[in-house]
C-alpha positions as MATLAB code, in Angstrom:
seq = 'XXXXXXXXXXXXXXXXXXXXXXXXXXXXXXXXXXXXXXXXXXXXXXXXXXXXXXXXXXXXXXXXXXXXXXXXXXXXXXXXXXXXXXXXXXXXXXXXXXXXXXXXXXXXXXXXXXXXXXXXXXXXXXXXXXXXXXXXXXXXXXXXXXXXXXXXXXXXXXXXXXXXXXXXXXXXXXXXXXXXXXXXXXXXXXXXXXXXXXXXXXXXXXXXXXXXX';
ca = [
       1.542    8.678   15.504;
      -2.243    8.163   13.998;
      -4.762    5.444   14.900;
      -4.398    2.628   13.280;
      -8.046    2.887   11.892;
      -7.041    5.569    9.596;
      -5.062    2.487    7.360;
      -7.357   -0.405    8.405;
      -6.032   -3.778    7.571;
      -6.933   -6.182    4.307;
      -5.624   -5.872    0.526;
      -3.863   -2.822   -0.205;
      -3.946   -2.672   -3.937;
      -1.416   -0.691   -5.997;
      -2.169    0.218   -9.551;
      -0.463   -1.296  -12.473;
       1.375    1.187  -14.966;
      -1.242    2.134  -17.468;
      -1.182    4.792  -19.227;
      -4.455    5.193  -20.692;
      -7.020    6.753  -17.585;
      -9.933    5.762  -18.990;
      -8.650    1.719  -18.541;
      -6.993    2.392  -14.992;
     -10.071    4.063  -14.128;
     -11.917    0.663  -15.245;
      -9.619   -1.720  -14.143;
      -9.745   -0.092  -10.340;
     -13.177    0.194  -10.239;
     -13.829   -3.313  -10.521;
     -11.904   -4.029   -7.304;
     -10.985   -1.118   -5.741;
     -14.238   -1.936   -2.924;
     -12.582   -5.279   -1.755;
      -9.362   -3.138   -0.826;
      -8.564   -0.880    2.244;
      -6.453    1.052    0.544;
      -5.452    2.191   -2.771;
      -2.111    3.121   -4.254;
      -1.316    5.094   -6.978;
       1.895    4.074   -8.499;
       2.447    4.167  -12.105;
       6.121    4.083  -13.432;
       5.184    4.682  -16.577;
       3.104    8.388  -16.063;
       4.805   11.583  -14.722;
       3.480   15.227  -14.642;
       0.368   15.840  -16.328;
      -0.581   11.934  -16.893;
       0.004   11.644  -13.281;
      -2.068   14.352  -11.827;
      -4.332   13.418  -14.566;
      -4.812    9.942  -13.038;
      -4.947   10.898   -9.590;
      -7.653   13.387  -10.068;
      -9.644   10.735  -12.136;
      -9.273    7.981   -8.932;
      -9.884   10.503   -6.322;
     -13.804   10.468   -6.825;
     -14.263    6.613   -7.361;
     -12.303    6.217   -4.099;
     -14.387    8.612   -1.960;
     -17.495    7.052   -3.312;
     -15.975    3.851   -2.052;
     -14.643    5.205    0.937;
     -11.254    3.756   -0.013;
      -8.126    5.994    0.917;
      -6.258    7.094   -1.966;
      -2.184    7.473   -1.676;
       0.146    8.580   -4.019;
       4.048    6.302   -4.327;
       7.128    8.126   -4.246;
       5.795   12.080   -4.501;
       3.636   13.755   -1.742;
       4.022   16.824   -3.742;
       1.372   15.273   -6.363;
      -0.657   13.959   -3.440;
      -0.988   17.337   -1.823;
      -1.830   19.074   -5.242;
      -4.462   16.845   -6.009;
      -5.919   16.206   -2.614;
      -5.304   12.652   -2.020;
      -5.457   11.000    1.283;
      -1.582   10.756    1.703;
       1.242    9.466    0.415;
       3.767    6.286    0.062;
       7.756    7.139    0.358;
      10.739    4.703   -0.327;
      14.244    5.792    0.841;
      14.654    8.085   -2.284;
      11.617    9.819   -1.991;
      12.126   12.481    0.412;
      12.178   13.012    4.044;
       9.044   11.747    5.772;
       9.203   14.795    8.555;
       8.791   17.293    6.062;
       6.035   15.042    3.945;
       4.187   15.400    7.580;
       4.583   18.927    7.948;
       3.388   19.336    4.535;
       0.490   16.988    4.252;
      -0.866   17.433    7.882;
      -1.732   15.687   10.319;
      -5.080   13.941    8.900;
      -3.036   12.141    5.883;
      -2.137    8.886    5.418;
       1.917    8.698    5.351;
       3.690    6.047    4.828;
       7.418    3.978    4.703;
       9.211    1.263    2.933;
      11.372   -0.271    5.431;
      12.399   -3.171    3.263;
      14.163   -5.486    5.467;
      15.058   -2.779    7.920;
      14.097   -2.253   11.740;
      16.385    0.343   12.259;
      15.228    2.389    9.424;
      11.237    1.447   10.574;
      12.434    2.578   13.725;
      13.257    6.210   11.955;
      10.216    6.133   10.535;
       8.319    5.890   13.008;
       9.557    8.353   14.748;
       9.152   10.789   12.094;
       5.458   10.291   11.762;
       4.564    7.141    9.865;
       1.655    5.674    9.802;
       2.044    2.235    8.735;
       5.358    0.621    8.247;
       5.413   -1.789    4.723;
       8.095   -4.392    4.505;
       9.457   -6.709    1.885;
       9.574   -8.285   -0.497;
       8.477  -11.276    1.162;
       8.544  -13.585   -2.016;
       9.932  -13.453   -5.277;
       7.968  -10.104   -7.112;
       7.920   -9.593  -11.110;
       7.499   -6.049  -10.023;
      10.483   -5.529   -8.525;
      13.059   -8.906   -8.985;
      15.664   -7.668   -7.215;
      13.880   -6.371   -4.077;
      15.338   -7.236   -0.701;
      14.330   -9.737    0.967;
      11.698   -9.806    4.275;
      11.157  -12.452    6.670;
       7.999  -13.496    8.356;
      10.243  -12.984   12.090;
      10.820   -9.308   11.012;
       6.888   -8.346   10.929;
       6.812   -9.817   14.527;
       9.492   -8.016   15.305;
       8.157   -4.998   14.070;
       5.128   -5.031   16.449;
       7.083   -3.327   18.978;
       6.572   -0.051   16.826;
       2.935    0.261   17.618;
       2.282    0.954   14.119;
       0.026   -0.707   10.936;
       2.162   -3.619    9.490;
       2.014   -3.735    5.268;
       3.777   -6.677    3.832;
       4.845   -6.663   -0.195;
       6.425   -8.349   -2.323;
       5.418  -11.543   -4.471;
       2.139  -11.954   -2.052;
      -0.344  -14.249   -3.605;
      -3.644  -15.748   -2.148;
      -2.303  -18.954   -1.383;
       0.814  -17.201    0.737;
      -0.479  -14.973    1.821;
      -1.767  -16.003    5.264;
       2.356  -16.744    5.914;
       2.521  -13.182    6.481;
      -0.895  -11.929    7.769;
      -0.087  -14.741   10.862;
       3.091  -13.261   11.724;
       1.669   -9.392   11.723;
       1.179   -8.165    8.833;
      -1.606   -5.755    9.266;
      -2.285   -5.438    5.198;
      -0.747   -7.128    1.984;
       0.103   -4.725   -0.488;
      -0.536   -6.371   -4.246;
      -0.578   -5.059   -7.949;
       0.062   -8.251  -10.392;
      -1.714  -10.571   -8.140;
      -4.844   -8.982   -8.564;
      -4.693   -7.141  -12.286;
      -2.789  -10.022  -13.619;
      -4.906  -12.658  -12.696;
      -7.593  -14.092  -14.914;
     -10.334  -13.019  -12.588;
      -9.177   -9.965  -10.743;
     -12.369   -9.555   -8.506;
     -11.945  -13.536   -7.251;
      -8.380  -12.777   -6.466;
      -9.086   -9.527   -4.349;
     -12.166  -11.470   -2.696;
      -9.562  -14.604   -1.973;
      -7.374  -11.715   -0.462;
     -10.007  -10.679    1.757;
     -10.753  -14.680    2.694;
      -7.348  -14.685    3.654;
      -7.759  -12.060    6.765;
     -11.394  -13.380    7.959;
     -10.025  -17.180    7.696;
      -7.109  -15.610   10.112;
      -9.137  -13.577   12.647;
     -11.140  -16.530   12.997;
      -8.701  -19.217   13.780;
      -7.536  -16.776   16.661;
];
């Protein structure tokens, strides 16, 4: 288990599929500095375009001093040096992600609506559980579904809280009040009309949290 100040806790932002590095690389870099993490997931690169893109967002995010992880394939994050990795229940088994990526990176689980496999996780070196999706997501539109009483349930773990799934500014603060540690976002950020104002009203929603407690 790693301290939680290795994750943080605000707007973990997820990039949208593009396939052209030179926009990612623009589109991140206006926001990426009001996140606490960033995400590489892109369903529409594989091999070269991939490692192309991770290597490109590796030195914005260390000049940010922004963690970058990689979705679904710690094999690309430990070729290109990024600060850890994301797995769903497809992508592998987290032990061996661990043993691979040491003990310094950044691993985390999707847990979906799942305690006992958070649980697992957990125990096999996690460090930050992500649940959801919370509301209805264009991303993914037939997600399982998260409740708010799960994230407090899943305090007893010890471990970073992420909540995904359909998470917008105004509901956000739903799930930040029951645990959620971050909110992990892609369209309600790079979709919106202003994507800066909508990572800023992200970041508003913590602050306006920790103070009323």
């Amino acid at each position: 288990m790693h301290p939680a100040r290795s994750v943080g806790r605000g707007l973990y932002l997820l990039t949208p599929d593009e396939t052209d590095t030179g926009r990612l690389l623009a589109r991140v870099e206006a926001v990426v500095g009001h996140a606490a993490l960033l995400q590489y997931r892109n369903k529409a690169a594989q091999g070269a375009l991939a490692r192309e893109q991770v290597s490109a967002l590796l030195p914005l995010c260390r000049e940010r001093g922004v963690p970058l992880l990689v979705n679904d394939d710690w094999r690309l994050a430990l070729a290109c040096g990024a600060d850890g990795a994301h797995l769903g229940e497809d992508d592998g088994d987290l032990r061996a992600a661990r043993d691979a990526l040491g003990a310094d990176a950044i691993l985390g689980a999707s847990c979906y609506d799942s305690l006992p496999r958070a649980r697992a996780a957990a125990a096999s070196g996690a460090d930050y559980l992500a649940f959801g999706a919370f509301f209805p997501s264009s991303t993914k539109p037939l997600a399982r579904r998260a409740t708010p009483e799960l994230l407090r349930e899943a305090r007893q773990f010890g471990l970073p809280l992420v909540a995904i799934g359909g998470i917008t500014p105004d509901n956000a603060g739903m799930v930040v009040e029951a645990g959620a540690d971050l909110v992990a976002v892609i369209s309600g950020v790079f979709d919106a009309p202003d994507p800066v104002a909508a990572a800023q009203a992200y970041h508003r929603t913590f602050r306006k949290t920790q103070e009323a407690n």
